[in-house]
Each structure stands twice: as structure tokens, then as C-alpha cells.
PyMOL Python script that loads the backbone (N, CA, C, O; Angstrom):
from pymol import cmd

cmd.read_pdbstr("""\
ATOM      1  N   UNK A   1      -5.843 -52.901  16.291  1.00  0.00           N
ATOM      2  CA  UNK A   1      -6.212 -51.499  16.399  1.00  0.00           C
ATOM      3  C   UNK A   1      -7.661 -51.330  15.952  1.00  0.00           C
ATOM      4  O   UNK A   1      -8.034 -52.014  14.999  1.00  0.00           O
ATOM      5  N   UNK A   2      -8.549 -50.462  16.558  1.00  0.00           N
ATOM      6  CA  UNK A   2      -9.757 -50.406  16.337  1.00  0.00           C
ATOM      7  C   UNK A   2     -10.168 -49.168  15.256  1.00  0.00           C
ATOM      8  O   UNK A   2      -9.478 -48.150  15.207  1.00  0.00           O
ATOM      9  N   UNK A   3     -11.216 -49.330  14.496  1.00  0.00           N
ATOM     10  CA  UNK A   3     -10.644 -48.681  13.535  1.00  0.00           C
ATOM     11  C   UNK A   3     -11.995 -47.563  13.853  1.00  0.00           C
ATOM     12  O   UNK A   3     -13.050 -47.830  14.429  1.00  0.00           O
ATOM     13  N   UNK A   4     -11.447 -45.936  13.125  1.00  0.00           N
ATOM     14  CA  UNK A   4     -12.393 -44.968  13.968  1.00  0.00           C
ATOM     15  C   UNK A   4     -13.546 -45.161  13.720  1.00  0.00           C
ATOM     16  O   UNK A   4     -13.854 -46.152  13.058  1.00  0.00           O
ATOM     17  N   UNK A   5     -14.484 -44.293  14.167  1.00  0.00           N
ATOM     18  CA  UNK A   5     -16.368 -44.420  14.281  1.00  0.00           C
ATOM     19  C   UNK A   5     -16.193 -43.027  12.876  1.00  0.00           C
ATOM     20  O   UNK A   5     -15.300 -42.282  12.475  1.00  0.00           O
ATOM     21  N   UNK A   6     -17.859 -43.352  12.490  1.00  0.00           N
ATOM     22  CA  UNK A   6     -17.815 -42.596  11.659  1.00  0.00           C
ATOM     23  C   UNK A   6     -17.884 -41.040  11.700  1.00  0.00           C
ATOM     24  O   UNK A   6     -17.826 -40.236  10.770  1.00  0.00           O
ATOM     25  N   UNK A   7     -18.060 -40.789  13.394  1.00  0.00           N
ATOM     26  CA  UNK A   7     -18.378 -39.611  13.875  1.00  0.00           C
ATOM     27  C   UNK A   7     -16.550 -39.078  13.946  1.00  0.00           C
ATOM     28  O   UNK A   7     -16.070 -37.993  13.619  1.00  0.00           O
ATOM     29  N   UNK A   8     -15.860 -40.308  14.496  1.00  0.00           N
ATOM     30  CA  UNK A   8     -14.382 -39.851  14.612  1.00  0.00           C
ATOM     31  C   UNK A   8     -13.651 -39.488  13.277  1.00  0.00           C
ATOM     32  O   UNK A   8     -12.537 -38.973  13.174  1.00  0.00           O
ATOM     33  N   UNK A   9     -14.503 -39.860  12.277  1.00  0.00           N
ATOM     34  CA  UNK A   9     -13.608 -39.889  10.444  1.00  0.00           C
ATOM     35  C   UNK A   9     -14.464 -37.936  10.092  1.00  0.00           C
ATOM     36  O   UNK A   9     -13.955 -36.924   9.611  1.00  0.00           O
ATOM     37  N   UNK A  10     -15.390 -38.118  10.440  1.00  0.00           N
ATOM     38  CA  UNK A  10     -16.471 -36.563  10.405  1.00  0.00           C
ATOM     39  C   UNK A  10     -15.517 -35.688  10.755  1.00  0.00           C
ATOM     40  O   UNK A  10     -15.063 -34.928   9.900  1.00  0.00           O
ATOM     41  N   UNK A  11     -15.072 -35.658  12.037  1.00  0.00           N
ATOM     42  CA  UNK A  11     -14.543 -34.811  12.979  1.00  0.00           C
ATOM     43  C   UNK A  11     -12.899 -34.614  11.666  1.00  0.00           C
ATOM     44  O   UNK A  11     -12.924 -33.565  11.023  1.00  0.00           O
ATOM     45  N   UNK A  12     -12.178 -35.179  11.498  1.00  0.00           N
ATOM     46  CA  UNK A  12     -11.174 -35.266  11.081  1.00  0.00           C
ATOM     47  C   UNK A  12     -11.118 -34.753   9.837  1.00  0.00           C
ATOM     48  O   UNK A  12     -10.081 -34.236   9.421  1.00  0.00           O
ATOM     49  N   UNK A  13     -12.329 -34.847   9.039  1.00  0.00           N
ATOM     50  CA  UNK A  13     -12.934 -34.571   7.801  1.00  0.00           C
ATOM     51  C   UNK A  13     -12.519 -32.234   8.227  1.00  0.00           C
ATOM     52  O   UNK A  13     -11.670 -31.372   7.995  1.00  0.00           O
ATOM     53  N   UNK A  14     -13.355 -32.347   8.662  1.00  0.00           N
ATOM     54  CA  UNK A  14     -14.158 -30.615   9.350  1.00  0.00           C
ATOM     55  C   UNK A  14     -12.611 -30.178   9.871  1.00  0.00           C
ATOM     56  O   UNK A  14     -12.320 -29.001   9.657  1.00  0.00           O
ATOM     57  N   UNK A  15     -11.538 -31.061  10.570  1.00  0.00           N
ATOM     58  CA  UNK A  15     -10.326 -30.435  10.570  1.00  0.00           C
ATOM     59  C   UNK A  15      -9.585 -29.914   9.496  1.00  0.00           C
ATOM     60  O   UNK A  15      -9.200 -28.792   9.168  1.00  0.00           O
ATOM     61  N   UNK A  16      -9.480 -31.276   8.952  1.00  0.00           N
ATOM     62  CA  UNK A  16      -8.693 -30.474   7.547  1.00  0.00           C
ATOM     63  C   UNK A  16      -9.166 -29.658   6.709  1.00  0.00           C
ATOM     64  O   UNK A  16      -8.571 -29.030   5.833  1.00  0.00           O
ATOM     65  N   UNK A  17     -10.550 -29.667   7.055  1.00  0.00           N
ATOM     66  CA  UNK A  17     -11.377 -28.458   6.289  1.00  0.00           C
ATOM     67  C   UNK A  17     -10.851 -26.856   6.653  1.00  0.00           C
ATOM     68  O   UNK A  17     -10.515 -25.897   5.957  1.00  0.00           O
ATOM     69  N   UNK A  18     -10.974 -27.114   8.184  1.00  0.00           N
ATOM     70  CA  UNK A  18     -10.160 -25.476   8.776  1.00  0.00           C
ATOM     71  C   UNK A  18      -8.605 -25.814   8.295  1.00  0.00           C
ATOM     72  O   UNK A  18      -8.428 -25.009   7.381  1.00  0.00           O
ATOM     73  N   UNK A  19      -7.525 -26.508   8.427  1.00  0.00           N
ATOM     74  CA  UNK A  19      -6.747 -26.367   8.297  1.00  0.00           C
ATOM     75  C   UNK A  19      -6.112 -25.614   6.687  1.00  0.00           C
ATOM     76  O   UNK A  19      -5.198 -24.827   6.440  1.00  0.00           O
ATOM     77  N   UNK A  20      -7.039 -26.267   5.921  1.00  0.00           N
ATOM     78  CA  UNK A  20      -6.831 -25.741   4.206  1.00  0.00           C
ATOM     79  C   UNK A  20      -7.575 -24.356   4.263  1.00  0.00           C
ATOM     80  O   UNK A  20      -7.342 -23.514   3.396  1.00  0.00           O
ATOM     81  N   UNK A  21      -8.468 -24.115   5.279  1.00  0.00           N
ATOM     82  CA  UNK A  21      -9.116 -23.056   4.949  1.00  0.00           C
ATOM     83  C   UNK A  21      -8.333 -22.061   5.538  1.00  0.00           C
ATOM     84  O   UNK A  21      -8.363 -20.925   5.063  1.00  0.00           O
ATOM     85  N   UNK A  22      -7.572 -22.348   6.592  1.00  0.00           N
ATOM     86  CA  UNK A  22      -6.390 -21.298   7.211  1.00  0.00           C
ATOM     87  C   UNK A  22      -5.280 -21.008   6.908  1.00  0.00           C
ATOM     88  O   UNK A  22      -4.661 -19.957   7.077  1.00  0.00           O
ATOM     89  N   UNK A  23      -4.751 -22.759   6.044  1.00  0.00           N
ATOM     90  CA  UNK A  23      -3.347 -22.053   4.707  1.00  0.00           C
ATOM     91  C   UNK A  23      -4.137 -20.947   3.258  1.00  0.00           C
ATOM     92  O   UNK A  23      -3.686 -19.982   2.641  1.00  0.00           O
ATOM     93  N   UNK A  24      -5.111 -21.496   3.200  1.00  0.00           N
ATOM     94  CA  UNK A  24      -5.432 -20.847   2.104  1.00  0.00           C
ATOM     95  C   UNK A  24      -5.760 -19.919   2.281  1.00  0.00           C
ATOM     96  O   UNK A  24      -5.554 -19.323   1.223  1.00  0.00           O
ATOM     97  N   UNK A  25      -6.466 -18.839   3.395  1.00  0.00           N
ATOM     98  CA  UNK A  25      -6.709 -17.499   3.629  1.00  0.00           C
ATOM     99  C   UNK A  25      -5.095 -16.863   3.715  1.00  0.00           C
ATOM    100  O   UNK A  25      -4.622 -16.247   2.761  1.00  0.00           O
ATOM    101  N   UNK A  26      -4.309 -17.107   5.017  1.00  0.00           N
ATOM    102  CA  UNK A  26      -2.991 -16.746   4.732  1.00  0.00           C
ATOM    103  C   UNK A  26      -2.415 -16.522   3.351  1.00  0.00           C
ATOM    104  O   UNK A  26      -2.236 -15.385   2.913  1.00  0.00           O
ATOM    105  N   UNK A  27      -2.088 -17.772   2.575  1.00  0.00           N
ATOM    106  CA  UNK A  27      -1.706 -17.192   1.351  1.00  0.00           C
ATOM    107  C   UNK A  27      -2.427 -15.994   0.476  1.00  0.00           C
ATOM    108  O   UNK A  27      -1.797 -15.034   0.032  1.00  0.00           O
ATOM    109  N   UNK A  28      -3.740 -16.181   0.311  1.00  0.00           N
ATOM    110  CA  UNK A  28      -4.202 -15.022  -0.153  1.00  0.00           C
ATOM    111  C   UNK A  28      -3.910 -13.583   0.294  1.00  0.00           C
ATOM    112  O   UNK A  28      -3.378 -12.639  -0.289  1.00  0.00           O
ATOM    113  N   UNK A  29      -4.521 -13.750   1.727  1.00  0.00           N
ATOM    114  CA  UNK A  29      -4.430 -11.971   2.311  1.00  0.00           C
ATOM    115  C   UNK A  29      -3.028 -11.475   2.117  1.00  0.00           C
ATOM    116  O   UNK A  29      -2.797 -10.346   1.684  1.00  0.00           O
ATOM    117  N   UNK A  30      -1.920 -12.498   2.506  1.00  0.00           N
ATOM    118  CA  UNK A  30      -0.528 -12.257   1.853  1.00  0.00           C
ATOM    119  C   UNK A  30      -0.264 -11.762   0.369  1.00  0.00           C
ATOM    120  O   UNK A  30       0.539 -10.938  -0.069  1.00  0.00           O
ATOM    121  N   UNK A  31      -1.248 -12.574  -0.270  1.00  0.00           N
ATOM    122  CA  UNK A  31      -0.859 -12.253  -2.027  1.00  0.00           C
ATOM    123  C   UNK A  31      -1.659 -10.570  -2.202  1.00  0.00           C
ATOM    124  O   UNK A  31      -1.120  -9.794  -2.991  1.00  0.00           O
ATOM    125  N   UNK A  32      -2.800 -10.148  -1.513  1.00  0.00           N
ATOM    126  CA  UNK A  32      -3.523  -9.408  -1.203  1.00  0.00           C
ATOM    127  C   UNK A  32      -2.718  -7.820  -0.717  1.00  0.00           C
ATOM    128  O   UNK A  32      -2.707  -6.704  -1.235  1.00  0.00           O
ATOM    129  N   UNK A  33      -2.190  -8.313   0.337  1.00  0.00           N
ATOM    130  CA  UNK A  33      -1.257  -7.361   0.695  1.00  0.00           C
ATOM    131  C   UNK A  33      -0.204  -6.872   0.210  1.00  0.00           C
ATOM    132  O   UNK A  33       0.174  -5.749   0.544  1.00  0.00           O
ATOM    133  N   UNK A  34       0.685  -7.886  -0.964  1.00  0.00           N
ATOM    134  CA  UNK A  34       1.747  -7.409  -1.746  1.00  0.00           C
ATOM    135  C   UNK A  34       1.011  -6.967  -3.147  1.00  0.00           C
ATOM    136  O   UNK A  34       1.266  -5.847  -3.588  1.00  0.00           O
ATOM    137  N   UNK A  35       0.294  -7.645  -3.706  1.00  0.00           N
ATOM    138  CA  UNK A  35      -0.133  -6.996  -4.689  1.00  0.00           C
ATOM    139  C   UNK A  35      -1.351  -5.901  -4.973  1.00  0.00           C
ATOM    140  O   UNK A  35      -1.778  -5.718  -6.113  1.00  0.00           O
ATOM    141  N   UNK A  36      -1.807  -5.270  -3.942  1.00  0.00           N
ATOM    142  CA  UNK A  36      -2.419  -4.550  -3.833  1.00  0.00           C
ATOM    143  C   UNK A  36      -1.574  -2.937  -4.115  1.00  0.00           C
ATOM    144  O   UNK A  36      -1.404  -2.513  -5.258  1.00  0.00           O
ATOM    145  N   UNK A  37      -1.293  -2.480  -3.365  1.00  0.00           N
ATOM    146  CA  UNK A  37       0.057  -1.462  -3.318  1.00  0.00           C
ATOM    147  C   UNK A  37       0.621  -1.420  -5.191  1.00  0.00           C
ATOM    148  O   UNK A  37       0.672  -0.519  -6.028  1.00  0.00           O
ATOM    149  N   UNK A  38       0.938  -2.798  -5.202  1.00  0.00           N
ATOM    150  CA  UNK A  38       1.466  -2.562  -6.991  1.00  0.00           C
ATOM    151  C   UNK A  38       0.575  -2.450  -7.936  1.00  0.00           C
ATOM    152  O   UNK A  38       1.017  -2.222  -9.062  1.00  0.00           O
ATOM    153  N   UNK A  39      -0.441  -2.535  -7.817  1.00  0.00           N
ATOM    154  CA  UNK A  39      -1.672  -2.247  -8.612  1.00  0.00           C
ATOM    155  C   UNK A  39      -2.641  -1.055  -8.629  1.00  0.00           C
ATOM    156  O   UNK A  39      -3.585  -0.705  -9.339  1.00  0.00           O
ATOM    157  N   UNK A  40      -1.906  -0.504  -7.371  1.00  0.00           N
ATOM    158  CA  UNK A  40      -2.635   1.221  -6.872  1.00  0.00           C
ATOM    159  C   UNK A  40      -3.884   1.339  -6.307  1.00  0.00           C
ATOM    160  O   UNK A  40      -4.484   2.409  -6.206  1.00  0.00           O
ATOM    161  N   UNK A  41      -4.339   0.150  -5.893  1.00  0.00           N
ATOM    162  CA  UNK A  41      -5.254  -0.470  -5.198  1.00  0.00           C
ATOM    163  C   UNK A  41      -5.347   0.711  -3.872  1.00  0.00           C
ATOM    164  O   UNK A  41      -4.441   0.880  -3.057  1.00  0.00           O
ATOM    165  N   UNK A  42      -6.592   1.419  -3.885  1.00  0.00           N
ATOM    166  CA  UNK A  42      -6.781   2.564  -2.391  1.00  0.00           C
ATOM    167  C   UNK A  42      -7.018   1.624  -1.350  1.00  0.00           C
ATOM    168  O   UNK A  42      -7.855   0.732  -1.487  1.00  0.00           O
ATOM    169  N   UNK A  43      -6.312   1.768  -0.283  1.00  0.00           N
ATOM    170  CA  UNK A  43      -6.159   1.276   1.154  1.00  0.00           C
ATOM    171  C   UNK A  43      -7.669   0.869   1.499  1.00  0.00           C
ATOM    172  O   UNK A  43      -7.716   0.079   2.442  1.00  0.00           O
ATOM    173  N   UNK A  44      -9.156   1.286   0.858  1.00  0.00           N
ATOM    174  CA  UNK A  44      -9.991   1.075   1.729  1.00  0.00           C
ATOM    175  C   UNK A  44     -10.198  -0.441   1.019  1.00  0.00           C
ATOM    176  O   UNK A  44     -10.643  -1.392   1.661  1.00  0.00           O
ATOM    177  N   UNK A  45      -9.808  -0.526  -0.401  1.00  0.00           N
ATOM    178  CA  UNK A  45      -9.934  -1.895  -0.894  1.00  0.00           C
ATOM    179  C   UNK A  45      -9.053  -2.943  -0.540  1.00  0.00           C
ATOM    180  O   UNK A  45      -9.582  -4.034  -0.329  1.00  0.00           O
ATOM    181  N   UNK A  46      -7.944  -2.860  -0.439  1.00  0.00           N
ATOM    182  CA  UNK A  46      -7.045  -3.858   0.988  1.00  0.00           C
ATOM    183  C   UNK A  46      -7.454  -3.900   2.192  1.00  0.00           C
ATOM    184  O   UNK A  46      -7.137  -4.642   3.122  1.00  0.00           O
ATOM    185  N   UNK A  47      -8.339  -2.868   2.102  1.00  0.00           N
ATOM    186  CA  UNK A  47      -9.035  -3.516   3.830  1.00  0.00           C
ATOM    187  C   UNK A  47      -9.832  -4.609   3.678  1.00  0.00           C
ATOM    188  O   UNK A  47      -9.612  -5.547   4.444  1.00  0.00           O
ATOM    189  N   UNK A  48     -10.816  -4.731   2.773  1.00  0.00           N
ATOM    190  CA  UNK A  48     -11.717  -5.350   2.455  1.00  0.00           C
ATOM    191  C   UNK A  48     -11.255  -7.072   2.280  1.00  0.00           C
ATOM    192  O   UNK A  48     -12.002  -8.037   2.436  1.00  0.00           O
ATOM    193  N   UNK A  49     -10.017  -7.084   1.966  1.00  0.00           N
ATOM    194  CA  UNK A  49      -9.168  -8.097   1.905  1.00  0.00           C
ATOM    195  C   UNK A  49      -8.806  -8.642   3.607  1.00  0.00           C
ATOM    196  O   UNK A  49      -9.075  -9.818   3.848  1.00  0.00           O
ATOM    197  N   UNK A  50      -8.333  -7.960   4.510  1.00  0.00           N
ATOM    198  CA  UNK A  50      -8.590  -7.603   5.478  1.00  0.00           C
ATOM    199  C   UNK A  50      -9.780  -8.365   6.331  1.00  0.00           C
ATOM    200  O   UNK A  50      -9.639  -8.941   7.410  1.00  0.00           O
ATOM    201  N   UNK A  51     -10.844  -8.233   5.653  1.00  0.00           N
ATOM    202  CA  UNK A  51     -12.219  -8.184   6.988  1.00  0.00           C
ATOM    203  C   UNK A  51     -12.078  -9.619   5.973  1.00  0.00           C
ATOM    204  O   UNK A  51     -11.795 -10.485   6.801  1.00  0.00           O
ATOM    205  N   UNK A  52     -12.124 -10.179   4.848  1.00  0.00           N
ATOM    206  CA  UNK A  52     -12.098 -11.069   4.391  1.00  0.00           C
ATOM    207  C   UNK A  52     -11.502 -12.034   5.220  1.00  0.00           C
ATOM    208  O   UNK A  52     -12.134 -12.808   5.939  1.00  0.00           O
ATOM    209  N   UNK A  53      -9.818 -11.962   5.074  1.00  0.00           N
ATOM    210  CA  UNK A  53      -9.255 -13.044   5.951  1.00  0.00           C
ATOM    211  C   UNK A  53      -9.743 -13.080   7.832  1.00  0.00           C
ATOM    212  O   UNK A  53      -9.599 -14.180   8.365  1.00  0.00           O
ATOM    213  N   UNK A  54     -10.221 -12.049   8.631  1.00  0.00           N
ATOM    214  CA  UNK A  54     -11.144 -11.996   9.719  1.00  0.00           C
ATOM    215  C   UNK A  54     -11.913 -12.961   9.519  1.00  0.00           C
ATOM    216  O   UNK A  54     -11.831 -14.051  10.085  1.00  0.00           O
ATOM    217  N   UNK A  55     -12.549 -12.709   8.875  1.00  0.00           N
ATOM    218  CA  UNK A  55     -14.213 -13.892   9.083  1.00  0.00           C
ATOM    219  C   UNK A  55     -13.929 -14.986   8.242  1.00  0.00           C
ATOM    220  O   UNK A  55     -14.878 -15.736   8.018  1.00  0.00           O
ATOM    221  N   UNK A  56     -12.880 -15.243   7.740  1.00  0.00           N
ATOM    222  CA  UNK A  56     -12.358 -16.597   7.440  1.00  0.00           C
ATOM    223  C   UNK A  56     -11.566 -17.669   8.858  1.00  0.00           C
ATOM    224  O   UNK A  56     -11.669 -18.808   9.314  1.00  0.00           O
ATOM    225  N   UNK A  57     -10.833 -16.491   9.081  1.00  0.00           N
ATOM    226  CA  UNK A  57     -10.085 -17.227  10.401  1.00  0.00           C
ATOM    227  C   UNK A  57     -11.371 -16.809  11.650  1.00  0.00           C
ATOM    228  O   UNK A  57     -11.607 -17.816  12.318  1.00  0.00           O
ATOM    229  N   UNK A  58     -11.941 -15.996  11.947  1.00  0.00           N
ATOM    230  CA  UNK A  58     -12.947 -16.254  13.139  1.00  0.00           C
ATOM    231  C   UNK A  58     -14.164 -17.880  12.926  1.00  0.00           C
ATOM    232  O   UNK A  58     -14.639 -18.676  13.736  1.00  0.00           O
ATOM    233  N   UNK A  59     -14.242 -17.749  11.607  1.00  0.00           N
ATOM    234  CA  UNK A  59     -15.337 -18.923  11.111  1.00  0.00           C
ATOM    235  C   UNK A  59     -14.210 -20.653  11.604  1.00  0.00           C
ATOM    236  O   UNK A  59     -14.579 -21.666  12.197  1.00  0.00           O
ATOM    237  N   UNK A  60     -12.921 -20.309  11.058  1.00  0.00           N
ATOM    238  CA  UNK A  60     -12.007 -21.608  11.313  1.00  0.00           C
ATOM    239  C   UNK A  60     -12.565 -21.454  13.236  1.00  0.00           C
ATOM    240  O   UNK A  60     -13.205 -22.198  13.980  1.00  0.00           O
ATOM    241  N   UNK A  61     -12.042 -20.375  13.375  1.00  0.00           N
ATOM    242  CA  UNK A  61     -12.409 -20.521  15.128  1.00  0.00           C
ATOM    243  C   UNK A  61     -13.426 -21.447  15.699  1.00  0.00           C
ATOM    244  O   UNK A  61     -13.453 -22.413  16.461  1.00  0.00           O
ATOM    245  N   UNK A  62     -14.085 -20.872  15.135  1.00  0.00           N
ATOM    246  CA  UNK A  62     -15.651 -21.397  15.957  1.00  0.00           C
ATOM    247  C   UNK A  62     -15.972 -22.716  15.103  1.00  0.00           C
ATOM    248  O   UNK A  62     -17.200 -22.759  15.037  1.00  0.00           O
ATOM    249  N   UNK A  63     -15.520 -23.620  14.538  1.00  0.00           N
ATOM    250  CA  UNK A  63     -15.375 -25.163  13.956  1.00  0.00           C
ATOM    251  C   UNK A  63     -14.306 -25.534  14.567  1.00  0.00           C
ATOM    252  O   UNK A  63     -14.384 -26.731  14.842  1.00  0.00           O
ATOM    253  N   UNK A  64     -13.142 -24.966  14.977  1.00  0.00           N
ATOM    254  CA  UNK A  64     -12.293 -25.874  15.735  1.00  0.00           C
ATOM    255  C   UNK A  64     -12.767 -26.038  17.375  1.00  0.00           C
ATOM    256  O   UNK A  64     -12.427 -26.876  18.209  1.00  0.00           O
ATOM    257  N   UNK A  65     -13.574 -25.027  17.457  1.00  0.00           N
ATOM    258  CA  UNK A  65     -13.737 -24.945  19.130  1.00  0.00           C
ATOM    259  C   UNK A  65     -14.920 -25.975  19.154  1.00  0.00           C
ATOM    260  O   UNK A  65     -15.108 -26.449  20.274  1.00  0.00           O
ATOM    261  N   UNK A  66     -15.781 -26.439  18.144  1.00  0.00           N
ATOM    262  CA  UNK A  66     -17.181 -27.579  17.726  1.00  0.00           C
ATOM    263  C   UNK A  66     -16.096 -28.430  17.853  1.00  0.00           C
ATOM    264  O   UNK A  66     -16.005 -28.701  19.050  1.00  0.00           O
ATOM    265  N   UNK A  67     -15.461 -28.837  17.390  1.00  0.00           N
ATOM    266  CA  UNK A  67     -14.820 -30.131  17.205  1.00  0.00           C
ATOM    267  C   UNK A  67     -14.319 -29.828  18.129  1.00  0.00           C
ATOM    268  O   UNK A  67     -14.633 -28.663  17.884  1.00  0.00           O
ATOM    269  N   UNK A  68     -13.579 -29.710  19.414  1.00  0.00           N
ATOM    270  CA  UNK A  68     -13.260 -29.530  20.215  1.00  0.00           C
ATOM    271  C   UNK A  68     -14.246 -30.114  21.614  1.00  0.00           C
ATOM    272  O   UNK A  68     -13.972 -30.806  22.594  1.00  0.00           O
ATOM    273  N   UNK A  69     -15.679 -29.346  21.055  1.00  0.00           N
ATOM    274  CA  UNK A  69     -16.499 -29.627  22.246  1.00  0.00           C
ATOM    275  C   UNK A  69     -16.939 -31.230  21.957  1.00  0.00           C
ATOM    276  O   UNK A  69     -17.154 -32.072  22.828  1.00  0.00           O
ATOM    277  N   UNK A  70     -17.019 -31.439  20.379  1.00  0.00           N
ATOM    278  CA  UNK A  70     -17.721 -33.119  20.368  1.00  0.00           C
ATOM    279  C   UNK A  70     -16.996 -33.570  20.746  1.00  0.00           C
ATOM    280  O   UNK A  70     -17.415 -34.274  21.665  1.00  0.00           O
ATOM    281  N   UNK A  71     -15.287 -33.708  20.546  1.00  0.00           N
ATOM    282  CA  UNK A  71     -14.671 -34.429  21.015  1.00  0.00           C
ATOM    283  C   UNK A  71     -14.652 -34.843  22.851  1.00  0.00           C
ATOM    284  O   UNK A  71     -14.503 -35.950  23.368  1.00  0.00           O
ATOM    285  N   UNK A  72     -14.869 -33.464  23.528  1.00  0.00           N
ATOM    286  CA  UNK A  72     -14.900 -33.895  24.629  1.00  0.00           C
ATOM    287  C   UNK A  72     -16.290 -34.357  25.278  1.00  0.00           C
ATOM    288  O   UNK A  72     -16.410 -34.491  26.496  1.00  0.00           O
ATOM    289  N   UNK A  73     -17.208 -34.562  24.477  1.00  0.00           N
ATOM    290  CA  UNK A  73     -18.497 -34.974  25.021  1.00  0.00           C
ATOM    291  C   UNK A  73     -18.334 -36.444  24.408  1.00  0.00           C
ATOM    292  O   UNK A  73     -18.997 -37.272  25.032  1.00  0.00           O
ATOM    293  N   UNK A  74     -17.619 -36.951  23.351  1.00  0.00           N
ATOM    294  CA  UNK A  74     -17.283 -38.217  22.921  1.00  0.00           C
ATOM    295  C   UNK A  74     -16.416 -39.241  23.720  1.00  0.00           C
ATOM    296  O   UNK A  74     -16.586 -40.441  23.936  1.00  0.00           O
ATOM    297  N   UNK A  75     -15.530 -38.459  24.050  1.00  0.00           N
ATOM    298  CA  UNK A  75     -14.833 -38.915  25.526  1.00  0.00           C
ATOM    299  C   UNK A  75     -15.604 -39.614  26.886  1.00  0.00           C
ATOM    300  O   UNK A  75     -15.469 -40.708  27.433  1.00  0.00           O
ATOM    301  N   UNK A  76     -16.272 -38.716  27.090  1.00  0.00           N
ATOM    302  CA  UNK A  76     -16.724 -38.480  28.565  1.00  0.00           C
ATOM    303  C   UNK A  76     -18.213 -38.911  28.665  1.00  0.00           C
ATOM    304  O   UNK A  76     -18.811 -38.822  29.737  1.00  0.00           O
TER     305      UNK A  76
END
""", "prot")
cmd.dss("prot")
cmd.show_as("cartoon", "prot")
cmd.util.cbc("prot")
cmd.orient("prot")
């Protein structure tokens, strides 16, 4: 078995980077959303929690769709 390039260990690296970065927003905005309400927290400050997990998961977006494109220019 050939063992990966260092560009293929990179790529794999930057995955699990989104992947922890997408359990770990979930759990938060979740912890965010229940404990907000019990703390009397005004709705405009759970939003803010809100635009938080957005540009956490749009940012995972646009690194999975990079790794996506090297991969297919690595291919081909």
C-alpha cells in the first residue's frame, strides 16, 4: 500500500478540522439555546448565538468545498 503524499495527510488534517468544528458549534448553539431562556437571556442575545453558529458552519462550508476542489484537481 502506498502511503499518502503530504498534500493527501494536509487535506485530511483541514477535514477533521471542519468536522470538530461542526460537532463543536452544534453542541454549543444547542447548549445556547437551552440555556439561554433559563437565564432570562433577551431573544436578541440568542440570536447572536445564532449568527455565531452561521458563520461557523458557512466557514466549515467553504473548507470543505477547498478540499473538495484540491482533491479533484489532484486526481485529474
Amino acid at each position: 500500500m502506498q502511503e499518502p503524499s503530504a498534500e493527501d495527510k494536509r487535506l485530511a488534517r483541514r477535514a477533521r478540522l471542519v468536522g470538530i468544528v461542526i460537532a463543536v458549534t452544534m453542541l454549543l448553539w444547542m447548549g445556547a439555546q437551552w440555556i439561554g431562556p433559563k437565564m432570562g437571556l433577551e431573544a436578541r442575545f440568542v440570536f447572536l448565538f445564532d449568527l455565531a453558529a452561521l458563520a461557523a458552519f458557512f466557514w466549515a462550508l467553504v473548507v470543505t468545498y477547498q478540499i473538495w476542489r484540491r482533491r479533484q484537481d489532484n486526481e485529474g
